[in-house]
N, C-alpha and C positions, 0 to 999 in steps of 0.2 A: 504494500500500500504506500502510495509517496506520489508526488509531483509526476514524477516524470510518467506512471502508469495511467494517470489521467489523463495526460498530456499524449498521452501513446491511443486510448481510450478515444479521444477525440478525432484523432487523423483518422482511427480506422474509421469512423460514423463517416468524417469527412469524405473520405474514398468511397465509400458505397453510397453516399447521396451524388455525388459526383457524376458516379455512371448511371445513376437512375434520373438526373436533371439532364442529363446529355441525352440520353434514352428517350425522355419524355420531349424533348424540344425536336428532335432527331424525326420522331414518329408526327407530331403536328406541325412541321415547318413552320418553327417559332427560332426567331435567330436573337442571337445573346446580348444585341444590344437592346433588346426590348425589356430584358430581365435579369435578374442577380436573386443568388441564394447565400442568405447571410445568416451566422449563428448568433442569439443575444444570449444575456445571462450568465449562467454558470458554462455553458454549454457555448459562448462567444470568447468564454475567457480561457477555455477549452481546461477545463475544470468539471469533468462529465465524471460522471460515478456509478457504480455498476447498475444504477436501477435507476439513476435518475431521466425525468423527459428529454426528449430532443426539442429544445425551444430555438426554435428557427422563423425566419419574416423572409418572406418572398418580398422582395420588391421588382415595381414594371412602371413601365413606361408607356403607358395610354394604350393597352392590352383589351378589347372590348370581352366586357364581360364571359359573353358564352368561350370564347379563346380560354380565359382564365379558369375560368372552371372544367374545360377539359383536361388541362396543363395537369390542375391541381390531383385531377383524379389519378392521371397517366404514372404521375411522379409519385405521390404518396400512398395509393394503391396497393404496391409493393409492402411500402414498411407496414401499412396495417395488417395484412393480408397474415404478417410475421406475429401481431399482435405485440407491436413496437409501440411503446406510448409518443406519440408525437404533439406536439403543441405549436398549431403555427400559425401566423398573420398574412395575408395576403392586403399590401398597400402600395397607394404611391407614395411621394417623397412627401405629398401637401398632406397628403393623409396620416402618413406615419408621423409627421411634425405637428399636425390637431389632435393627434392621439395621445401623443406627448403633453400636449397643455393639460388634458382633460384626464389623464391614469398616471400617478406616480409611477407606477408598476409600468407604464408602458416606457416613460422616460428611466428609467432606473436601468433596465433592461439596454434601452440602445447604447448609454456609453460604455457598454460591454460591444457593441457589435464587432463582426467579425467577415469578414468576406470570405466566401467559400469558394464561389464558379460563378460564373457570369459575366456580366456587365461591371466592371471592378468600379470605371470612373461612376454610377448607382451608386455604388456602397459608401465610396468615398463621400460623393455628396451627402447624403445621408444624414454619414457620421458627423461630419463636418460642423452639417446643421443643427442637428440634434444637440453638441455640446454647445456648439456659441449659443441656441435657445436654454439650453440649463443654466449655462452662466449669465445670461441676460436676467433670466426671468426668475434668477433664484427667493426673491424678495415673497413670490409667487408659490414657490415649490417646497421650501424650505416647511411652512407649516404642515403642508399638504405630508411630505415624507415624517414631520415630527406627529402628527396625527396618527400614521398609518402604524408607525414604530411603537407606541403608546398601546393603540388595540389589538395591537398583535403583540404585545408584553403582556395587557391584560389575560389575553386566553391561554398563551401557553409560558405563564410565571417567570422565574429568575435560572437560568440553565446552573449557575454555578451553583445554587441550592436545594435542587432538585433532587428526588431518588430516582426518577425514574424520565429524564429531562426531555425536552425534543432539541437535539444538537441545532437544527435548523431557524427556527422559529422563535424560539425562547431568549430571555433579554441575555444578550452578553455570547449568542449564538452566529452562526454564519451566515445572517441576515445584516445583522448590525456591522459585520463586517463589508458585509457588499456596502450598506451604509457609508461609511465611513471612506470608502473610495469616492462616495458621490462627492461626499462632501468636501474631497481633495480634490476633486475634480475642479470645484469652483472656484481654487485661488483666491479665497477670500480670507481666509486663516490656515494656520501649520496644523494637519492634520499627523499625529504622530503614528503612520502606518508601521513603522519599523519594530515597537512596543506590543504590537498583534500578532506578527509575521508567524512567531512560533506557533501561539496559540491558532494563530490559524490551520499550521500544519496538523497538528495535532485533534482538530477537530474533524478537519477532513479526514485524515486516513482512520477515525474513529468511525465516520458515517460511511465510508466505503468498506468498514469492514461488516458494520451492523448489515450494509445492504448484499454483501456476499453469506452472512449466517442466516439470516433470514430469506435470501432468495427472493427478497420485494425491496420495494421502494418504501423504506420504512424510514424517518427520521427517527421517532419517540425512544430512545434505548433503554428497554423493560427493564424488569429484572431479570427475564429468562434468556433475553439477548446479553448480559451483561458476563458473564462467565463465558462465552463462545468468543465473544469479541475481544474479551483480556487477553483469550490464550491464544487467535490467532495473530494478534497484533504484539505475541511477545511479553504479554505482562503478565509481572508475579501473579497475581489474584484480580479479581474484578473491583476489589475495594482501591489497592493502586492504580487500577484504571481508570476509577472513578475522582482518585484524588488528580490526578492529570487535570481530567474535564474541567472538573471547578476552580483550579487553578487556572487553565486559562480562557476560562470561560471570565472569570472576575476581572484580569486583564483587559478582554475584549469589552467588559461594561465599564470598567474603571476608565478605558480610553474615551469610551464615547461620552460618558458623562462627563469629562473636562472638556471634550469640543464643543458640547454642545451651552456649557458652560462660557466659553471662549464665545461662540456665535452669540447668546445673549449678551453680553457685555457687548459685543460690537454691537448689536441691534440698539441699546441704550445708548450708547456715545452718539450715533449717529444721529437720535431723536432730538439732542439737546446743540444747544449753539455752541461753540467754546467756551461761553460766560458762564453756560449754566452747567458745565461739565461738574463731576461730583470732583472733590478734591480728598485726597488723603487723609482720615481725620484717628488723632491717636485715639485707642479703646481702652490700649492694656498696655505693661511695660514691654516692647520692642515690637508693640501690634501695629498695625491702621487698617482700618476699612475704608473700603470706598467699592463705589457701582456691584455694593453686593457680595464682594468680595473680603478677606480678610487675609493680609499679607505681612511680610516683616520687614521693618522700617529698615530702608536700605542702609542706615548710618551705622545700625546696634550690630552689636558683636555679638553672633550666636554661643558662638563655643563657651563666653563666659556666662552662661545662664542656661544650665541643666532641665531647669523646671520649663524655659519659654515652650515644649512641644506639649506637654497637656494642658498647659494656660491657653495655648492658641486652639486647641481643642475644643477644649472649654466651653470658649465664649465665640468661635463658630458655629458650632451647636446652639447655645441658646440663642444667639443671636436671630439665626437663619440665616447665617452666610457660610458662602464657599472657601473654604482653603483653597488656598492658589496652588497649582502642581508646583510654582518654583518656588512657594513655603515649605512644602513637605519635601521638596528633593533638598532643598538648603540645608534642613535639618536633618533629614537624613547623613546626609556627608558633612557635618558639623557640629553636631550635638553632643556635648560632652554624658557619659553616664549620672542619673542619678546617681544620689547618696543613698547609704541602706545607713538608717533608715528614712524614708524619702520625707523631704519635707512637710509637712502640714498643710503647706497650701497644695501639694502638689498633689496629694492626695483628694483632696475635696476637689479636684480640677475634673479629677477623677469621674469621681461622684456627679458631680455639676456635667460634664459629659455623657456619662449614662442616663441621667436624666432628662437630658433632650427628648427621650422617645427616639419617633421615627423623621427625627434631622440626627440623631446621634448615631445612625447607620450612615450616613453618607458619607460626614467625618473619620467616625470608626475605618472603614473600610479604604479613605485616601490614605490614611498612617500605615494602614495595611500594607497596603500596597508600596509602598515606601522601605518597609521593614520596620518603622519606628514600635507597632505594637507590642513584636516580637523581642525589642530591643529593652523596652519595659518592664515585660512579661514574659520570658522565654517559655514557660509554661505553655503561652499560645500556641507557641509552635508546633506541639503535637495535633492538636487538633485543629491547626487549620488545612478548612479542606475535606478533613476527615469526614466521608461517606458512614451515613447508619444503614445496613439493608437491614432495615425492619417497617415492616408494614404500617406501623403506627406513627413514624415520622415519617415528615413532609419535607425535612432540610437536613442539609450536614450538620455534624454537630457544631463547631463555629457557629453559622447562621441560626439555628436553633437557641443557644446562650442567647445569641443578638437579640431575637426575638422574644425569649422568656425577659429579658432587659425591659423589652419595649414595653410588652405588656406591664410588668413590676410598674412601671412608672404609673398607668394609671392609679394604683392601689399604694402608692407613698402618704395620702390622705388618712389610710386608713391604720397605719403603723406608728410605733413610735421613734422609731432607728429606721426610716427612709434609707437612708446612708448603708445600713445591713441590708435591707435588704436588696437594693439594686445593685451590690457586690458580690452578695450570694445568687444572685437572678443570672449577674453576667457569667460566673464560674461555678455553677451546679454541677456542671455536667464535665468540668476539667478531669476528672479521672477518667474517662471514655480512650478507647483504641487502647490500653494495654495488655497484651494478650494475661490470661490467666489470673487478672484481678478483676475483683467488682467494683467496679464505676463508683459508690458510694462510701464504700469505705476507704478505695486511692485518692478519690477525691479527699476527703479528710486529709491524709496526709500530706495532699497537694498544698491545700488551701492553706495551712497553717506558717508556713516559713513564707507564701505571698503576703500572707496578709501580714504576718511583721513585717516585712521587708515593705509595706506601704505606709507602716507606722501606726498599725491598731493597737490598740495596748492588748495586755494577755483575759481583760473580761470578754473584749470584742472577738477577740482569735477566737475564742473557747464557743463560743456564741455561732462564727460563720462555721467553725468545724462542724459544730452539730447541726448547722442547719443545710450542708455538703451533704454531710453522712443519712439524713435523716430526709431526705425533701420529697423521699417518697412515701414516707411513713405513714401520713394521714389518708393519702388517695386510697394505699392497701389497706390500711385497717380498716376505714371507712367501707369498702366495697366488700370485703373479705369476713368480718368478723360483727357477731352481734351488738349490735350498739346499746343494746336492754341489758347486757351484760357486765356486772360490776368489773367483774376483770380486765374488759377490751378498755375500762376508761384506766382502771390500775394498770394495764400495758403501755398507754402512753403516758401515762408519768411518771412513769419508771425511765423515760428518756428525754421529757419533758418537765423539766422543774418549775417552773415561773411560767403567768401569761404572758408577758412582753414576747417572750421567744414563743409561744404559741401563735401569738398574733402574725409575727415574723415568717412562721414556718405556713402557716395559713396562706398567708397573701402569696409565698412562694411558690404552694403547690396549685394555686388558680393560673399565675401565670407561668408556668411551666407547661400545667392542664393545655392552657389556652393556646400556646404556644404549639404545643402537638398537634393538635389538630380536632376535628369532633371525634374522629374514631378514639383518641385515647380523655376527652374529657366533652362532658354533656351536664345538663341541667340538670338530670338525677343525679350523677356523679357529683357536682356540685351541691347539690343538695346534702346528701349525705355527708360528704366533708365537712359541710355549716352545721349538720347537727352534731357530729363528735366533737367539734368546736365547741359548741356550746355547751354539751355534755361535760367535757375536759375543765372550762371554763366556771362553773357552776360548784366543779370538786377543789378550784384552787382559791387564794386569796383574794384573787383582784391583781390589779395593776397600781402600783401605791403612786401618789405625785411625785415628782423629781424633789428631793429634798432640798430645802433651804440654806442657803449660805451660812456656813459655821463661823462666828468672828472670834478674831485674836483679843486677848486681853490688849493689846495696845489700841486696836480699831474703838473698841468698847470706848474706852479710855478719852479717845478723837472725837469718838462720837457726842461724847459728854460733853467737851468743850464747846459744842455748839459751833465753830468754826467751819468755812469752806477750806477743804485740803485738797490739792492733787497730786498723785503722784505716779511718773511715768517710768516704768524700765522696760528696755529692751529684751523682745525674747527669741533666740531668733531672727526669722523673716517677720514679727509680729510685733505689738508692741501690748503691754499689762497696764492697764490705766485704774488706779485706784482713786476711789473720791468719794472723800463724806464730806457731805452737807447739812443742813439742817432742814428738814423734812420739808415740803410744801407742795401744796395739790400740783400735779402735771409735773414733777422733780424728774421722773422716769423720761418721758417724752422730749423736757427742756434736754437734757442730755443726752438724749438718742441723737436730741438735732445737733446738738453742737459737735459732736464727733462725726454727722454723717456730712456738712457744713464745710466740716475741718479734711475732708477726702477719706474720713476711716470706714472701712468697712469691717461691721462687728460680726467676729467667727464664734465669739459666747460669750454670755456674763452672767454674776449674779449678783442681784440684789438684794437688801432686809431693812426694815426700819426697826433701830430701835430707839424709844424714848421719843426726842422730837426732832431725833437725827436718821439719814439711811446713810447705810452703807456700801458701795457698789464697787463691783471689779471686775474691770471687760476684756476682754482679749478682741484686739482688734490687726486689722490688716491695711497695710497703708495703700491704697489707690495707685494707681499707675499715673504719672507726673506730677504728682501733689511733693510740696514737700515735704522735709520730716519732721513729724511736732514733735515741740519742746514742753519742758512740762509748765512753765511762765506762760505760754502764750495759750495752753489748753486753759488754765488758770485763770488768765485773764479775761476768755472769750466767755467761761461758762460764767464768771461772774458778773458778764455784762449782759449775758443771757437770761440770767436770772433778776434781773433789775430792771430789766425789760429798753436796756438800752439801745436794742440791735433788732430789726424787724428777722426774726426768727422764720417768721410762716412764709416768706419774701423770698430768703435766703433756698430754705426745702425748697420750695419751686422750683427754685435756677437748679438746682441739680436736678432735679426729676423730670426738667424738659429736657435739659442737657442729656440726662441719658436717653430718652425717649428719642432719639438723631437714628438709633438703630435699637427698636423696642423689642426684638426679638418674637421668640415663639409662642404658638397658644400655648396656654400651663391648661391645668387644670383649676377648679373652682377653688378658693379661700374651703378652708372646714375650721370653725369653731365649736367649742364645747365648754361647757361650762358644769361646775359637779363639784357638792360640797364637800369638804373636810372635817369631818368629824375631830382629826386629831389637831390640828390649827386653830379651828372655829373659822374659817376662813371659806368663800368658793375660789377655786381653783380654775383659770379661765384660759382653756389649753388651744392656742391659733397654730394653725398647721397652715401653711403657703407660700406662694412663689417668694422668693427672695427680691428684693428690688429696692435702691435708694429709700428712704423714711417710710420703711414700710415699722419698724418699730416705735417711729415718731408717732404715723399714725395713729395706730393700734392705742398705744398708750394716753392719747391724746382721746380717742373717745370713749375710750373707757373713764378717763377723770372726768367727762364733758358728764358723763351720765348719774354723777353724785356720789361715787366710791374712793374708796382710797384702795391704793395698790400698797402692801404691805411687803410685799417681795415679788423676785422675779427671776425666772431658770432664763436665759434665753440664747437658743443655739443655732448657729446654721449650719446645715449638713448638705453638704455640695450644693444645688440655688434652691436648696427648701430651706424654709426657715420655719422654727418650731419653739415656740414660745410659749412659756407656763407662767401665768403670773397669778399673784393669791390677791384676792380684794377682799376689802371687807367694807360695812356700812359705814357711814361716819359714827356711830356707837361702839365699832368693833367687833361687828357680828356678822356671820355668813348670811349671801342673801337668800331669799325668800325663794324656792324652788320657781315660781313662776317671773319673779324680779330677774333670776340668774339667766332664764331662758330669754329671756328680751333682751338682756346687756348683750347675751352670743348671738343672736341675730344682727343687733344694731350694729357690730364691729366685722361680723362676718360678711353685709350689706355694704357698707362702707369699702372694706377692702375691694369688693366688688366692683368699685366704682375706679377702682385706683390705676 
């Protein structure tokens, strides 16, 4: 199987239509200047395959009808007769060029054309014409091919993800490839065909081997083709055969999605004047975006900043913008290793890219393709790629993780460690392809030296181990085992200690479930999982609130004195900002603002009042070009904040339109909750949502607006979720009123809405 067999493959068709067009003109005294037999297609670029049609166009030259229609009989009579699949056009030159305006497929086809016999200077015109109308009219054609390419990705899915793919049809298959020449064709942008070439070869000599095993014209390579085709084509197993395909199947979509990337930014420049062109605007330390794009600021020095490849991840993802191919190749060939253990922020970058959804596969998948994931994660590198033959998956394992990711995202609402879970979402299934281990229990072992090495502490390792080792646990007992029975709920808690990690392992196995497909997860399956939840849930404690800031005798001490203090140290890439004040409605929010004001962006704090002082302690991150606060001037701002010297609500603005330049992706809906404490006296008012400039100014700001005091406050961001627990109580010092509580989480939860 290879090039040159097709190529071989093609002369012989060639020669036997040769002597049957010679034949036919021979017998109806039809001479060669009246007509030309031309190959288009695969079959023009003489690229024939054992089963594939003969696409050929007769062209002529003012041939009256009944002539033509003898011709056609005389000449292709024969190949039927063979029961030859043949596919052909009979036109003139006006016609075959209005055929072109009106069928992608017709133009797609001719810049393949191929002269066989005949009238040569026909053919020539033709072609001639056919390409200068492509490149004329591409303005025209361009949608027309991005249309056709789109619903024919709909019907037949992603080839590199596939169990069971169609080599031809499917996105990142031998289609997109013909593609992708069109699109070179029109010298309007560098189409990078030399990035394909293998994977081209590769897919071909895979579909001419399916169509030698199979004895038809079959693209779809089954599973029962899959084992005939590995071992005629020389491969270990059909699962190495399969890892081939998706590799350069991902190649073949990775290319196209950057042209076609490339042709919308030229479509945008061209709509705007020069004045109105987008300019380069910074986002992040060594970023800028501009027209959609996100790239790395030509001046900054890769090599000395380890972390910039999941920052520019990051916030390509949420954004909704593209990484540039010459971001990722840049860092690819210049990126120094993280540190082990990797920094803090670089982790939540992490995080904050998973939770993209489904913009954090397009990102994911350019690092890919780069090597940078592998670079991060060497783990990945087994399984990418890696083929499941089992009937119950729809994708390789890679894509699969991808997908249990995406899903995860919607259900971060409904957990407390968002963060766990879209790192156990993404690496569930990392113990997969090792011969003679189970998946679940390798994985365990996998998952625990990544996740220190990304800088979890040892509750959190403990935490994703069990939720690797276990994420099958609820779908089997749940389906397998009686649920009326004391025991099946003392089975899972015997590996299930705590709800928090139930909630966790819950949300993991819906999207996993969901992720497989309906054969391996449905509404009854669902169902049942929700009642052993519930069941499980009902035998254990609860889920207690995030507990309260512990203070030093010296804080105590500060507090007493009634005085403003600040104080700032370095931790890290981060900075610790402590400050007691002297209590006063809206303390929480004046503060939020002045730090978000001051360019900080707050990664956790926590707060407490006591007496008629709070005391608070943030861990914060300093913004990209802001510069570094001092602790005099943090000092100074909040107490002019506080005095109400400096319009405050003026200030939030200008940052939240400012970031609003590139607003990024849908999120998901705010979820608030609100649930007293018995052991505080306190309600407990838990905001789970998107992360974004004064969104805890906000927050804090309408909850004082509504007549409560905030007595403390947990508040975290876990890659762009942000999860905040804060305790109110009345102005008498009491928890509110079950129906008071349910109104304050509506009012703040509506609010956020609006943001």
């Amino acid at each position: 199987m290879g090039t040159r067999e097709r190529r071989e493959r093609s002369d012989q068709i060639d020669g036997e239509l040769i002597t049957l067009f010679h034949d036919a003109l021979s017998r109806l005294d039809i001479t060669e200047n009246n007509i030309a037999l031309t190959a288009v297609g695969g079959y023009g670029r003489g690229e024939l395959s054992p089963g594939s049609d003969l696409d050929i166009l007769l062209l002529h030259a003012g041939l009256s009808p009944e002539k033509l229609k003898e011709f056609v009989n005389a000449f292709l009579y024969p190949l039927w007769s063979t029961n030859r699949k043949v596919d052909y056009s009979l036109r003139t030159k006006s016609e075959t060029l209005t055929a072109a305006q009106d069928d992608i497929k017709v133009a797609l086809g001719l810049l393949d054309i191929r002269h066989i016999c005949g009238n040569a200077n026909l053919t020539d015109d033709v072609a001639a014409s056919a390409l200068e109308q492509w490149q004329k009219e591409y303005k025209k054609n361009l949608p027309k091919l991005r249309t056709s390419l789109e619903e024919r990705h709909e019907r037949a899915g992603e080839l590199a993800y596939l169990l069971e793919p169609d080599l031809k049809e499917a996105r990142g298959g031998l289609r997109d490839i013909n593609s992708l020449r069109a699109l070179a064709r029109l010298d309007v942008i560098e189409v990078a065909l030399d990035r394909v070439a293998a994977a081209e070869s590769i897919l071909m000599n895979v579909r001419d081997a399916l169509h030698e095993t199979s004895q038809r014209e079959r693209d779809q390579l089954l599973f029962t083709e899959q084992d005939k085709v590995a071992a005629l084509l020389n491969y270990a197993d059909a699962d190495v055969l399969m890892l081939e395909v998706a590799k350069s199947a991902r190649a073949v979509d990775y290319t196209a999605s950057r042209t076609w990337d490339r042709i919308d930014r030229l479509e945008r420049l061209e709509r705007r004047s020069i004045f109105k062109r987008s300019r380069p605007v910074g986002v992040a330390k060594g970023l800028v975006a501009f027209d959609g794009e996100l790239a790395i600021d030509e001046a900054y020095e890769i090599e000395s900043d380890p972390a910039l490849g999941l920052r520019a991840a990051a916030i390509a993802a949420q954004r909704g913008l593209h990484l540039t191919v010459d971001a990722c190749v840049d860092m690819a060939s210049q990126l120094s290793d993280l540190p082990t253990p990797w920094p803090r922020q670089s982790r939540e970058d992490l995080v904050t890219l998973i939770g993209a959804g489904e913009h954090m596969i397009e990102t994911f998948e350019a690092l890919d393709q780069e090597g940078l994931i592998a670079r991060w994660i060497p783990e990945w590198s087994h399984v990418r790629f890696l083929p499941q033959r089992n009937v119950l998956h729809r994708h390789t394992v890679d894509r699969h993780m991808l997908e249990t990711a995406f899903r995860a995202v919607a259900l971060t609402r409904k957990v407390h460690r968002p963060d766990l879970l879209l790192i156990a979402a993404l690496f569930h299934d990392i113990g997969k392809g090792f011969p003679n281990k189970d998946h679940s229990d390798y994985g365990e072992v996998l998952i625990q030296p990544l996740a220190r090495r990304m800088g979890f502490d040892e509750e959190d390792v403990e935490t994703l181990a069990l939720m690797v080792k276990h994420h099958l646990l609820l779908s089997a007992v749940a389906t397998r085992r009686d649920l009326d029975d004391p025991q099946t709920i003392a089975f899972v808690l015997a590996f299930i200690k705590d709800a928090q990690t139930l909630e966790l392992l819950h949300a993991l196995s819906i999207a996993d479930g969901e992720a497989t497909g309906t054969t391996a997860w449905s509404k009854w399956k669902a169902g049942l999982v929700q009642d052993l939840v519930n069941r499980c849930l009902a035998a254990m404690s609860g889920i207690a609130p995030a507990p309260q800031l512990e203070l030093t005798p010296e804080q105590v001490e500060m507090a007493e004195s009634g005085e403003l203090r600040v104080l700032l140290t370095k931790r890290d890439e981060n900075f610790v900002i402590e400050i007691i004040s002297p209590d006063r409605t809206g303390l929480l929010s004046m503060v939020a603002a002045v730090l978000s004001i001051s360019r900080l962006d707050v990664r956790s704090a926590r707060t407490r009042t006591i007496g008629s002082s709070a005391v608070m302690t943030w861990l914060v991150a300093l913004d990209a070009y802001a510069p570094e606060p001092t602790q005099e001037g943090l000092h100074s701002l909040l107490s002019k904040a506080l005095d109400r010297e400096i319009d405050i609500n003026k200030r939030i603005e200008e940052r939240i339109n400012n970031y609003r330049k590139y607003p990024g992706i849908p999120t998901a809906p705010p979820v608030v909750i609100a649930t007293n404490d018995l052991a505080t006296n306190a309600t407990v008012v838990e905001v789970r949502t998107h992360d974004k400039p004064g969104v805890l100014f906000n927050v804090s700001r309408t909850i004082s607006k509504f007549g409560v005091d905030i007595r403390a406050a947990i508040v975290a961001t876990l890659g762009a979720e942000a999860f905040d627990t804060l305790y109110v109580t009345d102005l008498q010092g009491n928890a509110l009123s079950e129906e008071k509580a349910k109104i304050l989480a509506n009012q703040v939860e509506n609010y956020l809405l609006t943001l």
